[in-house]
C-alpha positions as CSV (number, residue, x, y, z in Angstrom):
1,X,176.5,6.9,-64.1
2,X,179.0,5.6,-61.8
3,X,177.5,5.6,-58.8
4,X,174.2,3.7,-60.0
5,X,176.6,1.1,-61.0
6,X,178.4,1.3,-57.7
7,X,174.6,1.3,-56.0
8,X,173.6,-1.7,-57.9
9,X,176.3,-4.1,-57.2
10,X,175.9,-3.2,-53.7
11,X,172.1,-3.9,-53.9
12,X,173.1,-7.4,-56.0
13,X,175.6,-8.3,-53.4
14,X,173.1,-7.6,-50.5
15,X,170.9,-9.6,-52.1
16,X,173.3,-12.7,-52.4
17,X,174.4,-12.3,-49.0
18,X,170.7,-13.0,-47.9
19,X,169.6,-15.6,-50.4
20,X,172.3,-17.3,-49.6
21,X,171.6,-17.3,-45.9
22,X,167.9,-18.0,-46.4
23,X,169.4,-21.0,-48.5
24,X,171.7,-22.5,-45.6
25,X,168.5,-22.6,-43.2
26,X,166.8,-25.8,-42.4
27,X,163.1,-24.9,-43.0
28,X,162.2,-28.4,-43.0
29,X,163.3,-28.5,-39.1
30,X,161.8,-24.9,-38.4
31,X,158.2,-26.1,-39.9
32,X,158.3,-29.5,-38.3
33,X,159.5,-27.7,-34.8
34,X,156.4,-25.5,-35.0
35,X,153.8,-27.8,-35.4
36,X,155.4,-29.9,-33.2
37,X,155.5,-27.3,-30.3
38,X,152.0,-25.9,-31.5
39,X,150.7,-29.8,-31.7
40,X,151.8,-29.6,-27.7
41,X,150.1,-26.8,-26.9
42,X,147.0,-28.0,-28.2
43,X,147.4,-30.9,-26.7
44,X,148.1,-29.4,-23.2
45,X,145.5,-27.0,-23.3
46,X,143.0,-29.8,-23.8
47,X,144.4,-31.9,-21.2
48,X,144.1,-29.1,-18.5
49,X,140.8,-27.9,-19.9
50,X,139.3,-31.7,-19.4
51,X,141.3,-31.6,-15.9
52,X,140.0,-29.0,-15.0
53,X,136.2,-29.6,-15.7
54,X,136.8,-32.9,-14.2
55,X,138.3,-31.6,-10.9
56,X,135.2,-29.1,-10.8
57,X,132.4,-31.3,-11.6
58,X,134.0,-33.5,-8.8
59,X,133.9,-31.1,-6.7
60,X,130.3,-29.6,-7.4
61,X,129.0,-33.4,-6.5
62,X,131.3,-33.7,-3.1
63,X,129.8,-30.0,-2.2
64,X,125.8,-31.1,-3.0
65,X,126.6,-34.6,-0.7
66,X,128.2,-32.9,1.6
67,X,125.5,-30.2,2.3
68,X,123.2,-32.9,2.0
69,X,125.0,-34.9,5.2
70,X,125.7,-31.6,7.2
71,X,122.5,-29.9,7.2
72,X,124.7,-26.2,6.6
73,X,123.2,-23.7,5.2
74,X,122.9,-22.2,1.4
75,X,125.4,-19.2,2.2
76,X,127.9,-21.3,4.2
77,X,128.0,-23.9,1.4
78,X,128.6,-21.3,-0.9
79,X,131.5,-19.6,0.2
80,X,133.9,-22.8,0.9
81,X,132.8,-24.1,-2.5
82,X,133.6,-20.8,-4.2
83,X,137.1,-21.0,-2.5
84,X,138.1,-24.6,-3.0
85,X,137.2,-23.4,-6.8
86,X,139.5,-20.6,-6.7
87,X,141.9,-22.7,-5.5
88,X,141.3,-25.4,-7.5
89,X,141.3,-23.1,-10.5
90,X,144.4,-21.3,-10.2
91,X,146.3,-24.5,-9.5
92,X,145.2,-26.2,-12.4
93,X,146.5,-22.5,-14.1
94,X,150.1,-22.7,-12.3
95,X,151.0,-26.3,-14.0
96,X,149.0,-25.4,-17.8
97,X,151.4,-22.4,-17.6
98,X,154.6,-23.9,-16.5
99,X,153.7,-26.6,-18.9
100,X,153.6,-24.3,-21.7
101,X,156.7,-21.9,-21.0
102,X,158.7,-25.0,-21.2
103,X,157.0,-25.9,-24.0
104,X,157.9,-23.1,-26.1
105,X,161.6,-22.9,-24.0
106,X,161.4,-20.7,-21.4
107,X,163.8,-21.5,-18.5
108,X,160.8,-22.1,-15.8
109,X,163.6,-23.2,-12.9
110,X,165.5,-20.3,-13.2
111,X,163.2,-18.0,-12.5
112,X,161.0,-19.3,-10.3
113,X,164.7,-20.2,-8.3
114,X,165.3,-15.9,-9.3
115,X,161.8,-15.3,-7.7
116,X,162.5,-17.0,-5.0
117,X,164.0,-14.0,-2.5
118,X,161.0,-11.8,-3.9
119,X,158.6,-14.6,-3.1
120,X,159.9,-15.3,0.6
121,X,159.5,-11.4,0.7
122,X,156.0,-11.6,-0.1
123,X,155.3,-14.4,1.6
124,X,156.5,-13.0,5.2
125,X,154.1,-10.4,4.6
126,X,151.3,-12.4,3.4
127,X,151.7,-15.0,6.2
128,X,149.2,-13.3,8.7
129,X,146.7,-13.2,6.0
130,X,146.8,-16.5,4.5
131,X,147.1,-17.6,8.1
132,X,143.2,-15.8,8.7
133,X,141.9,-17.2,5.3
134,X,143.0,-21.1,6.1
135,X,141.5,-20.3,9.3
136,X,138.3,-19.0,8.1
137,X,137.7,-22.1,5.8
138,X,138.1,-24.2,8.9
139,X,135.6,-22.5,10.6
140,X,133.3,-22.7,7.3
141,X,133.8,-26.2,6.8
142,X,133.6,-27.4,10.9
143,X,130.3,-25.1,11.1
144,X,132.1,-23.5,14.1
145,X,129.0,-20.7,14.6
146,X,127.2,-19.3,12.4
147,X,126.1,-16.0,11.8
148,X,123.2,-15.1,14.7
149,X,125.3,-17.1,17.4
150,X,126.2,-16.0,20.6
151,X,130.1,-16.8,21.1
152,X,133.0,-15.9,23.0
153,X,136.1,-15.7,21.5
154,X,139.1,-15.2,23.7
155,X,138.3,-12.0,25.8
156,X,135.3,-11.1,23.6
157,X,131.5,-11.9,23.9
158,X,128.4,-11.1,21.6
159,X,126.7,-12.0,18.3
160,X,127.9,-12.9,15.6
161,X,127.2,-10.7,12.7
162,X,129.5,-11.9,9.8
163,X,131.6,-14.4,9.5
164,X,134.5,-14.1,6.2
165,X,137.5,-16.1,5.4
166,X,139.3,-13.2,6.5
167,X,137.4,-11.4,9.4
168,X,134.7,-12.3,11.8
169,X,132.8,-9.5,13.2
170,X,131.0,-10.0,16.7
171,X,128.5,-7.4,18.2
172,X,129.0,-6.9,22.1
173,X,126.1,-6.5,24.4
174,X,126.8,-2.8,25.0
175,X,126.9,-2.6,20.6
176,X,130.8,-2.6,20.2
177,X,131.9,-4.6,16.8
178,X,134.6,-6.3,17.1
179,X,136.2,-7.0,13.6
180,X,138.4,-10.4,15.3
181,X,141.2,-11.8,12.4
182,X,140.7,-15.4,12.1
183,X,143.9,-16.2,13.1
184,X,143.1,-15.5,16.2
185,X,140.5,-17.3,16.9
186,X,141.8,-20.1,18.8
187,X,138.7,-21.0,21.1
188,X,135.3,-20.9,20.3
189,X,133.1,-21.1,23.2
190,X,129.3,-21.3,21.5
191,X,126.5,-20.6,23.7
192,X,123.7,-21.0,20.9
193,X,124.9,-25.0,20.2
194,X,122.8,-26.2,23.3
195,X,120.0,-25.0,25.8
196,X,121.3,-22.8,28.4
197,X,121.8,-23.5,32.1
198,X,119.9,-21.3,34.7
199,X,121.3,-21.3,38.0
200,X,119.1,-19.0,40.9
201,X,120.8,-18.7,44.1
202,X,118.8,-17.5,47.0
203,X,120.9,-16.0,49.7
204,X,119.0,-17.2,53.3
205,X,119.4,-16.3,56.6
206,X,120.5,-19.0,59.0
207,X,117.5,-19.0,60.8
208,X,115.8,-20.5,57.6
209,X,113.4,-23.2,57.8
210,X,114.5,-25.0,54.9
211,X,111.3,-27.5,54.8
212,X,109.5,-24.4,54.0
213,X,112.0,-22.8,51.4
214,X,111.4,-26.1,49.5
215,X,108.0,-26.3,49.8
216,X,107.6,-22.5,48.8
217,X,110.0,-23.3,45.4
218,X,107.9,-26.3,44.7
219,X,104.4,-24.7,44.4
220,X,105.7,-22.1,42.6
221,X,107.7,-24.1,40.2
222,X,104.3,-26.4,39.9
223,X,102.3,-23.4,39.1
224,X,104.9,-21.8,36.9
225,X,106.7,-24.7,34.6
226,X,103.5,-25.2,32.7
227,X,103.1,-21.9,31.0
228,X,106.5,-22.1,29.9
229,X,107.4,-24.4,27.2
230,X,111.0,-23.1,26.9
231,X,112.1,-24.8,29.6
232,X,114.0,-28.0,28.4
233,X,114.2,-29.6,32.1
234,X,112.4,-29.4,35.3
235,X,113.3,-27.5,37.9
236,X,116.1,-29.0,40.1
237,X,116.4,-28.0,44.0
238,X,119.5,-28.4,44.7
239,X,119.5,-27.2,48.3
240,X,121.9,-25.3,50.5
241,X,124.8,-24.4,49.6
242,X,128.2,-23.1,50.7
243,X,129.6,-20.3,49.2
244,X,133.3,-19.7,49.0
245,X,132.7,-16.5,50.9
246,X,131.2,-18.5,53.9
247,X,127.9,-17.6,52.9
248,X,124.8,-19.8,52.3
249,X,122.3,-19.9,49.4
250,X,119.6,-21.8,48.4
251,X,119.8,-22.7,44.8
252,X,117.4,-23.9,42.2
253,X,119.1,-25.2,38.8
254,X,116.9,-25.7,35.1
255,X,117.9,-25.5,31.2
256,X,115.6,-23.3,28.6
257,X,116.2,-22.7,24.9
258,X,118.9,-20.5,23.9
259,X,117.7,-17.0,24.3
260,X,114.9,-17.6,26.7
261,X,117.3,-18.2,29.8
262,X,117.4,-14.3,30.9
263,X,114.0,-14.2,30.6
264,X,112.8,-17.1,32.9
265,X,115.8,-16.0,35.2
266,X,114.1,-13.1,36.4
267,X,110.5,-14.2,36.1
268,X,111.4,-17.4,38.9
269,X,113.5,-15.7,40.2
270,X,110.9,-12.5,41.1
271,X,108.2,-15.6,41.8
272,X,111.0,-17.3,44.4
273,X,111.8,-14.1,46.3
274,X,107.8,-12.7,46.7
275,X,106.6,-16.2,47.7
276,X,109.7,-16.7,50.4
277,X,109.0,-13.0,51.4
278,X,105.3,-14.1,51.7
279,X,105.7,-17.0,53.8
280,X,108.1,-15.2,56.5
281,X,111.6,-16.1,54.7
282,X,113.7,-13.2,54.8
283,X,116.1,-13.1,51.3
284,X,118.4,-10.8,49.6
285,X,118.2,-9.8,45.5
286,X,121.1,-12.6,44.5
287,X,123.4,-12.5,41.6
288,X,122.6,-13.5,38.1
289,X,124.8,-16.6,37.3
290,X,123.8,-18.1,34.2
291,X,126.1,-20.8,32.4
292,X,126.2,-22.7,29.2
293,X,125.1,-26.6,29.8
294,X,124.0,-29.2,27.7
């Protein structure tokens, strides 16, 4: 009997002890702090939602006008618009959530100042690849090549079979790929931009008589030109040259479209050498020289 006394004045006094500190609390000041902090977050979520529809609308419109002005194509349009999204996106996220951690009273300065040494960490490690992603946008936006182009970049030559904000791959003549980081990509040389310069050279003897040699490149350039439409400009005889080896050739200079200039280089060059060996003119097989013009 006792102890259920003893049991329930403990229980009583408990229950003073906590009525009387649910008493001294200010739940006036609690409520109104609540809806005052939730009335922010609402507010702060609409403001970054209408932002952020805003920003994206704006930059659907600029995308469309600028695709429009550019003449790029559907898939190159694509990806920087995707990425300046992304972008946009989690920017818009970094500030909503800032804003709302101090909302609610979270210290936002010190620990972004306390993940600051883990940050730099990060970022000396991510440097190399957010290096080859700005990269890779550039070479989106400026329509450096596109996919199908012949390039050389640095040491390397081929065709370009993907291009990624991270990676560009090129296929080599002899079918290496070559997966190239976009950092270091720092010159683009673009053979597929403009037609393509053919240079023959036509090695001669001295003895040469070079009123024929022209005559002999004329009537075959008269009776081959016409059945080739690739050819951009007529023929230009250039004439005798000096070579830095001391040597002299004859040379014969014309553009053709991109991709037809290998082509034609053999074809006049196979009509040059049987018509010169037909009218007397000893030559020698010359090298292929072939250069990018406008």
């Amino acid at each position: 009997m006792i102890h259920m006394i003893v049991t329930a004045t403990t229980v009583n006094e408990q229950t003073n002890v906590w009525l009387k500190y649910f008493t001294t609390i200010d739940w006036d000041k609690i409520v109104g702090t609540f809806i005052d902090k939730v009335l922010s977050l609402l507010f702060f979520t609409v403001l970054f939602l209408i932002l952020y529809r805003l920003g994206r609308f704006a930059l659907n419109r600029t995308f469309k006008s600028y695709q429009r002005r550019a003449h790029l194509t559907g898939t190159r349009v694509k990806t920087i618009h995707a990425l300046s999204v992304n972008v946009f996106f989690y920017l818009v996220l970094f500030f909503y959530l800032y804003a709302i951690l101090s909302i609610l009273g979270v210290p936002v300065g010190t620990l972004l100042a306390g993940a600051g040494v883990v940050g730099l960490a990060v970022g000396f490690g991510a440097q190399g690849f957010v290096n080859d992603v700005v990269t890779g946008f550039f070479i989106l936006l400026e329509a450096q090549f596109d996919v199908g182009d012949v390039v050389k970049l640095g040491t390397i030559s081929g065709t370009v079979t993907n291009v990624g904000l991270r990676t560009t791959v090129v296929k080599s003549s002899d079918g290496t790929v070559n997966f190239i980081p976009n950092r270091n990509i720092t010159i683009v040389s673009n053979l597929s931009r403009s037609n393509m310069q053919v240079l023959i050279k036509l090695p001669l003897a001295p003895s040469a008589d070079l009123d024929l040699v022209r005559k002999t490149i004329e009537r075959v350039n008269q009776d081959l030109v016409p059945k080739f439409t690739t050819i951009t400009e007529e023929p230009d005889i250039l004439g005798l040259t000096e070579e830095k080896n001391g040597a002299f050739t004859y040379q014969v200079l014309f553009y053709a479209e991109n991709g037809e200039q290998v082509s034609l280089q053999r074809t006049f060059l196979g009509a040059y050498v049987a018509a010169l060996n037909s009218a007397g003119i000893k030559v020698v097989t010359p090298p292929l020289n072939l250069q990018s013009g406008s």
